[in-house]
C-alpha positions in Angstrom: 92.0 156.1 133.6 94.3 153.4 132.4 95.8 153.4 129.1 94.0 150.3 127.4 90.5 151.0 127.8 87.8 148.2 127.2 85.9 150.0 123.8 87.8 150.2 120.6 86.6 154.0 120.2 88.3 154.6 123.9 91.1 153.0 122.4 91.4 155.8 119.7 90.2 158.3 122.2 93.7 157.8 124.2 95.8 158.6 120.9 94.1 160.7 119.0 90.8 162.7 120.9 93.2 164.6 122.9 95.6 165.3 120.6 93.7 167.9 118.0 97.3 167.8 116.4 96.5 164.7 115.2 93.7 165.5 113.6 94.9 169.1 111.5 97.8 167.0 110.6 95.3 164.0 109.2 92.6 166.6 107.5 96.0 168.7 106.0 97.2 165.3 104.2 93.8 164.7 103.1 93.6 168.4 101.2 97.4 167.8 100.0 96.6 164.6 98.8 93.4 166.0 97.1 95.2 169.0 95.3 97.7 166.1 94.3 95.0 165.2 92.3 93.5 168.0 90.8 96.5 170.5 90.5 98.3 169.1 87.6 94.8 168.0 85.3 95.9 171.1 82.8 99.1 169.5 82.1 99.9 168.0 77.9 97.6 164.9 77.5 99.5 161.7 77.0 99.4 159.2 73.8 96.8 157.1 75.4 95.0 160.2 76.4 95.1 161.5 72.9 94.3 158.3 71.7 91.1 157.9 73.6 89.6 161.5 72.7 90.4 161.0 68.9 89.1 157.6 68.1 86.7 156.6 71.0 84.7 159.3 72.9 83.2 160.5 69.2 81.7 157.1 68.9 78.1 156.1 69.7 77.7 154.6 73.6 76.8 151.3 71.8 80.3 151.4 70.2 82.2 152.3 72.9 81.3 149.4 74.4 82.2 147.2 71.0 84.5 148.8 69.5 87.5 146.9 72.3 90.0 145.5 69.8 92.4 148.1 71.2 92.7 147.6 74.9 93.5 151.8 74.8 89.4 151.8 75.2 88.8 152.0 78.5 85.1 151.8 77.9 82.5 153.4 81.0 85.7 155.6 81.0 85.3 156.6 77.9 81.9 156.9 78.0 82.5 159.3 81.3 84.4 161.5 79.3 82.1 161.9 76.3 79.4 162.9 78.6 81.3 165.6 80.6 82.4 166.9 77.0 80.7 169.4 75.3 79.3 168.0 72.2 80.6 169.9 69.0 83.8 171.4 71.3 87.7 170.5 71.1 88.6 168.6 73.6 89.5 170.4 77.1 92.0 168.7 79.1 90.3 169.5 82.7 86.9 167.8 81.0 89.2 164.7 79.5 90.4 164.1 83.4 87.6 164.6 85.2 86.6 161.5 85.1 89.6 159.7 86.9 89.8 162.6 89.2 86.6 162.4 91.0 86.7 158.4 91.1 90.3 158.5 92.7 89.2 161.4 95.2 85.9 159.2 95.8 88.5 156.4 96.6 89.5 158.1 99.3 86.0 159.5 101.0 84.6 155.7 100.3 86.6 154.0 103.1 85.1 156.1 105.8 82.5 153.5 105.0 85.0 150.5 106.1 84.8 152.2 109.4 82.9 149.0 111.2 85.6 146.2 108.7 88.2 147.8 111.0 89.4 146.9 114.6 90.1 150.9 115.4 90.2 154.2 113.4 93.3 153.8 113.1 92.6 151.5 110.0 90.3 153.5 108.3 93.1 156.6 108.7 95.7 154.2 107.8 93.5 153.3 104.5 93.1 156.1 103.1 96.3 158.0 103.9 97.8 155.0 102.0 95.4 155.5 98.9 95.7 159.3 99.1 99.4 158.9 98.7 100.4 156.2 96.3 102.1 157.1 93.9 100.6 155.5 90.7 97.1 156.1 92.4 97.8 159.6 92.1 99.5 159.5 88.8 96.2 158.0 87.2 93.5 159.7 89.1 94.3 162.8 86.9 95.0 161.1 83.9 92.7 160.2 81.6 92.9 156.4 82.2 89.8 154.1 83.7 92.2 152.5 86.3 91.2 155.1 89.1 87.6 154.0 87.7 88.0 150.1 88.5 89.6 151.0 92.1 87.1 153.0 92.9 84.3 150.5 91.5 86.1 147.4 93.4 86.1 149.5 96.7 82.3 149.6 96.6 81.7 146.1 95.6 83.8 145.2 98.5 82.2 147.7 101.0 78.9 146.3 99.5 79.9 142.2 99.9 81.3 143.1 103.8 78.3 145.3 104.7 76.2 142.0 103.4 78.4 139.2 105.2 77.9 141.9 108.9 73.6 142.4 108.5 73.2 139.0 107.4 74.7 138.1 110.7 73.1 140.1 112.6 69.5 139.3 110.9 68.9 142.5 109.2 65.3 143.5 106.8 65.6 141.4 103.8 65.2 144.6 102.1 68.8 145.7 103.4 70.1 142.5 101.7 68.2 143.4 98.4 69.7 146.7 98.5 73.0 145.5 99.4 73.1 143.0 96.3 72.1 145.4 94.3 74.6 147.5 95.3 77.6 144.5 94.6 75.7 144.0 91.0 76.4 147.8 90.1 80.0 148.3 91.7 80.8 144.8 90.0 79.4 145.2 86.9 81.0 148.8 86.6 84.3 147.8 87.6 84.2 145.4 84.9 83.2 147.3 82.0 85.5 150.4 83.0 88.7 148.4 81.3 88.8 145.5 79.1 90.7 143.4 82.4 88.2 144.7 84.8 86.2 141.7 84.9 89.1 139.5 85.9 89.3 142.0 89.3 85.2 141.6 89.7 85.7 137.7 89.2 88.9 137.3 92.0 87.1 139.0 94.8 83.6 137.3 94.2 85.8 134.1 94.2 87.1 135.0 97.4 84.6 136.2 99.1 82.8 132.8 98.4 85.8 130.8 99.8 85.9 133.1 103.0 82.8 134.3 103.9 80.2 131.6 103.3 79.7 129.6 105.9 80.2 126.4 104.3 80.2 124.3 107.5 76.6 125.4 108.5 75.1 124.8 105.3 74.0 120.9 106.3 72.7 122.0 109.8 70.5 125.7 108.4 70.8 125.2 104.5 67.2 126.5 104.4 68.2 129.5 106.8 71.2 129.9 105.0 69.6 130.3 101.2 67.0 132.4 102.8 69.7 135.0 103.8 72.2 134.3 100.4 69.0 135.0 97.8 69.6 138.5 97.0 73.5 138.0 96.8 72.9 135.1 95.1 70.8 136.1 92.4 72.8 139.5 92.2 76.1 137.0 91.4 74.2 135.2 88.7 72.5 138.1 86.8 76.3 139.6 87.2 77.7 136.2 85.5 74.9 136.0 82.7 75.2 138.8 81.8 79.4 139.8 81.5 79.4 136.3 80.4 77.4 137.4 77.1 79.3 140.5 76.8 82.5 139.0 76.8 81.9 135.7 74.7 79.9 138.1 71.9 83.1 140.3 71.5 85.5 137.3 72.3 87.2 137.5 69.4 87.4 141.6 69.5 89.3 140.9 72.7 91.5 138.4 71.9 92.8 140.4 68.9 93.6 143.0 71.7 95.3 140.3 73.7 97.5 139.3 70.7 98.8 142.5 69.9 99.6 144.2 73.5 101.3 142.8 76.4 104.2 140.1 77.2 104.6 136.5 78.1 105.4 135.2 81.6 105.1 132.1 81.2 108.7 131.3 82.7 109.6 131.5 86.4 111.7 134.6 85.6 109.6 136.1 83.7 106.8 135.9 85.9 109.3 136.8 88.7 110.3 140.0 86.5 106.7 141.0 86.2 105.9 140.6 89.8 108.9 142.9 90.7 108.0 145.5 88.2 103.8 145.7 89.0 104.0 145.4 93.0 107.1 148.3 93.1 105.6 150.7 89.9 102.5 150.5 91.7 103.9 151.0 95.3 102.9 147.6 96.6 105.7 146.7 98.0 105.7 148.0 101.6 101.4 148.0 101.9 102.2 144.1 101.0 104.8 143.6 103.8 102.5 145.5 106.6 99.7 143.1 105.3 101.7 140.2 106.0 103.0 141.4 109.6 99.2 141.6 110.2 98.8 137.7 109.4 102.1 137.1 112.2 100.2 139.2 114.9 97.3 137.8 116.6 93.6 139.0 116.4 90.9 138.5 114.7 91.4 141.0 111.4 93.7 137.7 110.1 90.6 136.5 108.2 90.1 139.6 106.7 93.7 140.3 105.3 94.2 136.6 104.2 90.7 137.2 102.0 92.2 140.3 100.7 95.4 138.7 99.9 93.4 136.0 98.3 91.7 138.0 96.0 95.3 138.8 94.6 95.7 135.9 93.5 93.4 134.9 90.6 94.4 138.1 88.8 98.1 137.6 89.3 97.9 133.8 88.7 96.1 134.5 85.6 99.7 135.9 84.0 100.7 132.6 83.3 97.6 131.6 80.7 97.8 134.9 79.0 100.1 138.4 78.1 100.4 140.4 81.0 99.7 144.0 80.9 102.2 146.9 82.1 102.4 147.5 85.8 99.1 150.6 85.5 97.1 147.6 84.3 97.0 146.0 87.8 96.6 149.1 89.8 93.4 148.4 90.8 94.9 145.6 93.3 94.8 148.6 95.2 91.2 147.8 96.4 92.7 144.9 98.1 96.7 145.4 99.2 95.8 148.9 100.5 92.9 147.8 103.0 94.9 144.8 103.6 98.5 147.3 104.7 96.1 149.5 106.8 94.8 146.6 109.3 98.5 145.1 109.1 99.6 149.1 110.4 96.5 149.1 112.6 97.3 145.8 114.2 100.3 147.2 114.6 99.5 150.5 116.4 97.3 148.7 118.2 99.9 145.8 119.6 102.4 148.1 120.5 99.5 150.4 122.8 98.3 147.5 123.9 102.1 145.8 125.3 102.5 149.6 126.9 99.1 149.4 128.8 100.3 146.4 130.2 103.9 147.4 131.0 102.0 150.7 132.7 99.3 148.5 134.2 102.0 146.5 136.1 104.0 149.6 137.0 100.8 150.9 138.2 96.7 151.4 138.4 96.8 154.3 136.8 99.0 156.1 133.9 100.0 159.6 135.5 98.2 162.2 132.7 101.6 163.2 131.9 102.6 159.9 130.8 99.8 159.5 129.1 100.0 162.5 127.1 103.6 161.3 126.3 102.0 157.7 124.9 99.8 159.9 123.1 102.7 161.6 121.2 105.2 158.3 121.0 102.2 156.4 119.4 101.1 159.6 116.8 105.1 159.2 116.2 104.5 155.5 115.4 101.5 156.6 113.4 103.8 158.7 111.2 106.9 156.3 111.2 104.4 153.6 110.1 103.0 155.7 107.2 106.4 157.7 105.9 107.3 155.0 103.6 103.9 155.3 101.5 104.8 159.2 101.4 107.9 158.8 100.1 107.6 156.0 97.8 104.5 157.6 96.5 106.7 161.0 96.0 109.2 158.7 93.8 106.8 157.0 91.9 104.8 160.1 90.8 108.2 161.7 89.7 108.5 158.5 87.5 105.7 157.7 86.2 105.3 162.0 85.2 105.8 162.6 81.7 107.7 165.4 80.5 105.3 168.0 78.9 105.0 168.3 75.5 103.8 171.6 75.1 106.3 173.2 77.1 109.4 171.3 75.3 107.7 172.8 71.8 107.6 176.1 72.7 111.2 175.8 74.3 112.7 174.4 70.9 110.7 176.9 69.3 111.7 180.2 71.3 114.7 179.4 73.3 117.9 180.2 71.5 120.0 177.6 73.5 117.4 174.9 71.7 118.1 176.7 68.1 120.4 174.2 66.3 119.1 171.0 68.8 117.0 168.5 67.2 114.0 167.0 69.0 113.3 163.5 68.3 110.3 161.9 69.7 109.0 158.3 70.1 106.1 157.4 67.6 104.0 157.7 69.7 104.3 161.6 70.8 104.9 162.1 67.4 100.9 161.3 67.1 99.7 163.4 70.2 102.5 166.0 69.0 100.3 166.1 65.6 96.9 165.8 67.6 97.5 168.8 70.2 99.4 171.5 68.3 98.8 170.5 64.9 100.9 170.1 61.7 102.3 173.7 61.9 104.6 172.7 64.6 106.2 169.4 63.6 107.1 171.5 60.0 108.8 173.6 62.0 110.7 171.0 64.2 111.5 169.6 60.8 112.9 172.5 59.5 115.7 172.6 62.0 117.1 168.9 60.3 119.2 170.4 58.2 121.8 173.0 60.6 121.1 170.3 63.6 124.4 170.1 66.2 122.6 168.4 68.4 120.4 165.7 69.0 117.7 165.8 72.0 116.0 162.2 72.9 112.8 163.0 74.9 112.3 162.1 78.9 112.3 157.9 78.9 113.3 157.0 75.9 116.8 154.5 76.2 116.6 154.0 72.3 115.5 155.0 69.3 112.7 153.7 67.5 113.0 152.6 63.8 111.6 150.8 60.8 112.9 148.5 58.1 111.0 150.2 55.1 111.5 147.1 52.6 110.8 144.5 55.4 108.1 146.7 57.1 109.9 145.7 60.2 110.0 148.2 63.1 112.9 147.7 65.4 115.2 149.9 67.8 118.5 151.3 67.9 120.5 151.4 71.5 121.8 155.2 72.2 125.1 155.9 73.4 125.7 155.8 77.5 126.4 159.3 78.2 129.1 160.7 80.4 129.5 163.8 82.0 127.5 166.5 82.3 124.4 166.4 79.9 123.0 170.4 79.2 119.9 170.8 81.5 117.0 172.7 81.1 113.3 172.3 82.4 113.0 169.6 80.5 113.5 166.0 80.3 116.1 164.4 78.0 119.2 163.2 76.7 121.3 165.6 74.5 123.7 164.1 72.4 126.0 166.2 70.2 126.0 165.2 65.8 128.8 165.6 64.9 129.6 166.2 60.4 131.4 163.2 59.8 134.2 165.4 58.4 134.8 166.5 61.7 135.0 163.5 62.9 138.8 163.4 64.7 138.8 160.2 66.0 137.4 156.8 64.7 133.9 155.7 65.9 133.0 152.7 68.0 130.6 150.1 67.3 128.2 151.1 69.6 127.9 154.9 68.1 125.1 155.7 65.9 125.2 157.3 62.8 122.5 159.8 60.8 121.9 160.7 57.4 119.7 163.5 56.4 118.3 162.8 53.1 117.3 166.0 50.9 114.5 166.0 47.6 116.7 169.2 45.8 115.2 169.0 42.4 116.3 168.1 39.6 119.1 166.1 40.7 116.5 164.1 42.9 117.2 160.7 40.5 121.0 160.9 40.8 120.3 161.1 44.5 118.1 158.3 44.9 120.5 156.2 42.9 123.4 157.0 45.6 120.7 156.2 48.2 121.2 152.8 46.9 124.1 152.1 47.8 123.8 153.1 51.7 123.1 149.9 53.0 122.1 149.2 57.0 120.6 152.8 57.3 117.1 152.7 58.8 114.8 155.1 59.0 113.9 157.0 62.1 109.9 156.5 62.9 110.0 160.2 63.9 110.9 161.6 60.0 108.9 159.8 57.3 106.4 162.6 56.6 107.7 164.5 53.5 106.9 168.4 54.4 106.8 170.5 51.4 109.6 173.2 53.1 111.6 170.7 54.4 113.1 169.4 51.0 113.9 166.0 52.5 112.3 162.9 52.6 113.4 161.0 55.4 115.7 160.8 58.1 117.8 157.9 58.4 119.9 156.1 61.4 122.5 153.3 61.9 124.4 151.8 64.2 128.0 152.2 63.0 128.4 148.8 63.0 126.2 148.2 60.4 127.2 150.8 57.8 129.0 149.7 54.7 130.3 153.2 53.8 133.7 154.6 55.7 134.2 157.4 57.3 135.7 158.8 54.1 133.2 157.8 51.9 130.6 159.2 53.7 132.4 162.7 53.8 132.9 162.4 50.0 129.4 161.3 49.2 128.4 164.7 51.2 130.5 166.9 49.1 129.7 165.4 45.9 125.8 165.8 46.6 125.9 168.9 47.7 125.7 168.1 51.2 121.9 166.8 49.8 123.1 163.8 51.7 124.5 165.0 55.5 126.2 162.7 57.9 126.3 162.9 61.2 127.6 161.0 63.9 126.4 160.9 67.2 128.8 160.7 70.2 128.8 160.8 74.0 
């Protein structure tokens, strides 16, 4: 039996069939990667999470599908979530997930459908090791988010538009076609109602497969054929079109109110550069986009399909330059494209390489001693793993990334542990809402409470700055932390700690690029005395964190300054805290 057997499933046979290693190694992936998925859904919701169960899954289904003004709807998403949700009950995190979770897990069963788009099994393996391992694929298949939703919807419209191209050709029932367009309307027509952007991902790979698969040259010679066999898909594609194009125009202006308040401009080289870096690494494109094109260098015949895949890129990336562009999650749903695309670049690979050492064996000899071959078998499953280690460990990075810290436990840590008693949590404005949303009011009184004896300042996981606003130009702006060196104190938490420091302890002068705080205190009845100093205590900001006045708390704000902007000196400030009674604190805060 030589090596390079005539049938593609002979082909697998030699690398895989006798090698049951393989396949426990391949089904123990699949159960890791489906654990990845579902092991962590308990975990603190996110902003956008808490966002989505608050104002949009209580709405009606017809407003969930209206109300899109805030691109933080993610609307058959939403609509997902509201029907696995008991009615009347608080929201459950497992319920709020579920969604996302079985769409990215049915990701990963759907391309066992591809099995025939593929020159080998190796493809279909490749595929969905590479989807059952990104990173950011992960990340969002168990947060509440509708991007695992559009993948998974994109997946079958392009199963659905492949499946159509192969009976066509091979003069199948016109009822398969029916059934097959109908199956493109629904995956397409889902995808693009699961986010706001969907449709633009529905739109790129009808486009393409209309530039690649039609055959445009036969058209003269069997037009009549040739519309015969197109009907169903055709009429599927303009029902599709009439229908999203009514949607969209009718709330036209409820989206481009979205589009005006969310996203960035690349309408520069660099800018569109910049974008391009930070979406194809965040989403771990990088490498699946690089084994794509090493498919296009090495002959055969899967060239068409990877070019069309790569194709269907394009409109959605191209788009950038006309309008905002999203953050990297928003185009995570490329996935449907890059990943099959990387897994027939691997494939033809795999395939080359077993291919060059059939010949090399051939010429050596008729037949491949079974030891040799068993060898081959093990140096091509080593391939096979060299080949997919990159998506493992990218995918291992990006998860750590793109996980936020958890807000629950970091409460209950500043709460109980004694090492956290005098530290001072400080969240962005946004956590400050799901902080409120998930544990209430009760909590952030008692964060508050810890102002006043704070020694140390801790900056939540991510944040390189500290958010602000201008109260009498209602301008919100930022305020650039100190680098820090050294050890910082670590806990299970994420974080910066920086020390505050009473500016009457302060030894040596502070730099420019130091920030300052100032704790403001309501002590009745000397509060008008006080506000009149406050006057004077110009380029102090406050902090978006500290603006709610809590009864206990006695203060009404928290204020912040780069020390290059405050008029006061060092001496001032330390006389203007004795003189009120320390009702006005400064602190400094160092590396």
């Amino acid at each position: 039996m030589t090596l390079l057997p005539d049938s593609t499933e002979e082909k697998f046979s030699c690398f895989a069939r006798k090698h049951p290693l393989f396949f426990i190694f391949f089904l123990l992936l699949l159960v890791l990667a489906f654990l990845f998925r579902i092991a962590p859904l308990g975990r603190t919701p996110e902003y956008d999470e808490v966002y989505t169960m608050t104002h949009f899954v209580p709405l009606s289904v017809w407003k969930i599908f209206t109300e899109v003004a805030t691109p933080n709807n993610h609307m058959l998403h939403t609509l997902f979530v509201k029907l696995v949700q008991a009615p009347g009950s608080d929201f459950h995190y497992l319920s709020l997930r579920l969604p996302s979770a079985i769409a990215g897990t049915l990701s990963i069963l759907l391309l066992l459908l591809f099995r025939k788009n593929f020159q080998s099994l190796y493809g279909v393996l490749f595929s969905m090791l590479f989807f059952a391992f990104n990173g950011a694929h992960i990340h969002f298949s168990r947060t509440a988010r509708g991007y695992s939703l559009v993948t998974f919807f994109l997946l079958l419209a392009l199963f659905a538009l492949w499946e159509y191209d192969r009976k066509r050709r091979e003069n199948a029932p016109e009822k398969t076609l029916w059934l097959l367009a109908g199956l493109y309307f629904f995956a397409a027509l889902s995808s693009s109602v699961s986010v706001s952007a969907g449709v633009l991902f529905a739109f790129s790979l009808s486009l393409a497969f209309l530039l690649f698969f039609l055959p445009w040259k036969e058209w003269k010679s069997k037009g009549k054929t040739l519309l015969k066999k197109y009907l169903p898909l055709g009429t599927a594609g303009v029902l599709l079109a009439l229908l999203l194009g009514s949607y969209y125009i009718s709330l036209a202006p409820k989206f481009a109110r979205g589009g005006s308040d969310f996203g960035t401009e690349s309408n520069t080289l660099s800018l569109l550069g910049k974008f391009l870096w930070e979406t194809f690494s965040e989403n771990d494109f990088l490498y699946p986009l690089l084994l794509a094109l090493a498919g296009l260098l090495l002959p055969g015949k899967e060239r068409k399909r990877i070019l069309f895949l790569l194709f269907a890129c394009f409109p959605v990336l191209a788009g950038t330059l006309l309008t905002k562009t999203g953050p990297p999650r928003v185009y995570l749903p490329l996935a449907a494209f890059l990943l099959p695309a990387a897994a027939m670049g691997a494939e033809k690979i795999l395939l080359f390489v077993q291919e060059k050492y059939a010949l090399f064996a051939e010429r050596a000899g008729r037949n491949v001693p079974d030891k040799a071959e068993k060898s081959a078998g093990i140096l091509f499953f080593l391939l096979f793993l060299l080949l997919f280690a990159p998506v493992y460990f990218t995918g291992s990075s990006t998860q750590e990334n793109l996980m936020t810290y958890d807000m629950n436990l970091l409460c209950n840590a500043l709460e109980d542990d004694p090492r956290l008693k005098e530290v001072l949590a400080v969240f962005s404005p946004t956590d400050s809402v799901a902080l409120r949303a998930i544990r209430g009011n009760e909590t952030e009184k008692k964060l508050i409470l810890k102002v006043p004896d704070a020694n140390a300042l801790l900056l939540t996981e991510g944040a390189e700055s500290m958010g602000t606003m201008d109260k009498k130009r209602e301008k919100s702006s930022h305020i650039p932390l100190p680098r820090m060196k050294g050890a910082v104190p670590k806990l299970f938490i994420g974080g910066k700690f920086l020390p505050c420091i009473p500016m009457r302890k302060v030894e040596k002068p502070y730099r420019e690029n130091e920030v300052i705080f100032l704790f403001v205190f309501l002590v009745e009845p000397s509060f008008a005395s006080l506000v009149k100093e406050m006057q004077n205590l110009k380029g102090f900001r406050h902090l978006n964190y500290l603006q709610t006045i809590v009864e206990d708390a006695r203060y009404a704000g928290l204020l912040v300054s780069r020390a290059e902007e405050v008029t006061l000196t060092p001496e001032e400030m330390a006389a203007l805290d004795e003189k009120t009674g320390s009702r006005i604190r400064f602190r400094l805060l160092q590396e």
